[in-house]
C-alpha positions, -999 to +999 in steps of 0.1 A: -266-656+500-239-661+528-216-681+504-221-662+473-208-627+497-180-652+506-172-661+474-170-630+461-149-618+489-121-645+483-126-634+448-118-598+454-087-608+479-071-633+450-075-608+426-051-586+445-026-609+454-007-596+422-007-564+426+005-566+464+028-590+454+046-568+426+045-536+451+065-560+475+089-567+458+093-546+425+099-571+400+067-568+382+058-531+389+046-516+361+072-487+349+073-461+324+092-436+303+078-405+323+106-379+307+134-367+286+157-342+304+181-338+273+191-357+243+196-391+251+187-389+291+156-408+298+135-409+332+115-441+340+091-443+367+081-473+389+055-475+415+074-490+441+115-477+439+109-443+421+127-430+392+156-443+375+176-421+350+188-435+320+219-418+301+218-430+268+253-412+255+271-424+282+265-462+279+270-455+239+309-440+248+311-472+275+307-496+250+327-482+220+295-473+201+284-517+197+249-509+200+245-545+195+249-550+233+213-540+245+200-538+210+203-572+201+178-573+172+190-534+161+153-521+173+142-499+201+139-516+233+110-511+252+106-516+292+070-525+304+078-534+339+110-534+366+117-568+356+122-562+321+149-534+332+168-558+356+166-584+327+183-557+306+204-541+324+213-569+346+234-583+318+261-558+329+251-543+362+255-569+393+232-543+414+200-555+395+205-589+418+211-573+447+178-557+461+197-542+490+212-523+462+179-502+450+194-469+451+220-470+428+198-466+403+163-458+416+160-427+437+129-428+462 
């Protein structure tokens, strides 16, 4: 009886281990597209870092209207978790390396 309670306990602890692990650091956090403030704005929301605002328009006027540089495959681009946005918007953003650099785009 004493080992199966022990088991089960080490269970519970390594079936965590994930979840503290992605609120540590952020890079596996679930996020999600919580709003729309306007036409082309988008608000994402973490668990760990808060929101992060997303202006559509102005990375369109940025880059000359070559869509082709997030949208590689011309679809919409969905992101399921913080890691996919620093993947993403790492390509051009140095502060997605830089974790000392949260706020410049997450506001908590």
């Amino acid at each position: 009886m004493k080992n199966n309670v022990v088991f089960a306990v080490v269970v519970v602890v390594f079936a965590f281990i994930p979840v503290l692990m992605a609120q540590q650091n952020g890079n596996m956090a679930p996020i999600a597209k919580v709003a729309t403030s306007s036409a082309g704005v988008y608000k994402y929301s973490g668990e760990t870092k808060g929101e992060v605002t997303f202006d559509h328009n102005a990375h369109v006027e940025a880059l000359d209207k070559d869509c082709s540089s997030c949208h590689q495959d011309g679809g919409a681009i969905t992101i399921a978790s913080m890691s996919d946005g620093h993947g993403l918007c790492g390509e051009c953003h140095e502060q997605t390396t830089d974790m000392k650099a949260c706020g410049t785009c997450h506001s908590k």
